[in-house]
N, C-alpha and C positions, 0 to 999 in steps of 0.2 A: 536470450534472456538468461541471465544468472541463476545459478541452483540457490537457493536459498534454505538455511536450516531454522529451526524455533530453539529462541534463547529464551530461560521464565525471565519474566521482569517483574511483577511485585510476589507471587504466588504461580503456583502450575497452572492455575485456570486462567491467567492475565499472561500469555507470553508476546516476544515481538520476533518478526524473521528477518535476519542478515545474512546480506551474503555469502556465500562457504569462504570466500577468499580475501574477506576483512579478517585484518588482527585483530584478537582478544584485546591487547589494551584499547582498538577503537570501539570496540564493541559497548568494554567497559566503560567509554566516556559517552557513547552515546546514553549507556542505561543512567548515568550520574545525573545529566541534561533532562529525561524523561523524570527519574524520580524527584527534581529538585520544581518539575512542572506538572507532576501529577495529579493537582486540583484544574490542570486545564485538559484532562482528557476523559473521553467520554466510552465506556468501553458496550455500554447497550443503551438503547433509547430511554430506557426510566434515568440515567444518572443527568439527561438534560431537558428538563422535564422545561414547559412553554414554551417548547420550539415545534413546529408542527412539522409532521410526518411528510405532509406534501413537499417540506424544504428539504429534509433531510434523507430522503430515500431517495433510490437512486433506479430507475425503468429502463430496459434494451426495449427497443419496441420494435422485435426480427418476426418473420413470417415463420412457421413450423414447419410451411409444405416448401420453402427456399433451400437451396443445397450451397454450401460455403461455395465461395469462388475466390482463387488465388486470383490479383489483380498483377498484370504488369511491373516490373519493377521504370519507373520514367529515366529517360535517358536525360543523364546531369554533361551540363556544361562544364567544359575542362576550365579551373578557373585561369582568373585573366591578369595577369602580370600588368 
């Protein structure tokens, strides 16, 4: 996975994370895109208010007493000409 750093996007308490290894102009055009659509984004549950909790949160449902386990990497087919 990518290091990712925090760029502000409207104010210091509103930021967004991009990759370390994106250009500043992409960055810059991603923020032009976010701010030209920023009546479609929702940054805490009170700013979309009639949508129910149950839709919009999000549950891991893992044991406590489980220990992670690295799984196998599956052995891939050479592709096929």
């Amino acid at each position: 996975m990518e290091d990712l750093r925090q760029v502000p996007f409207l104010d210091e308490e509103h930021t967004t994370c991009v990759g370390m290894t994106i250009a500043t102009t992409e960055v810059e055009l991603v923020h032009q895109v976010l701010k030209k659509n920023v009546d479609l984004l929702a940054w805490t549950t009170s700013d979309i208010p009639g949508v129910s909790l149950d839709i919009i949160t999000h549950k891991l449902l893992v044991y406590k007493e489980m220990c992670p386990v690295a799984q196998k990497k599956p052995k891939l087919l050479p592709h096929k000409c």
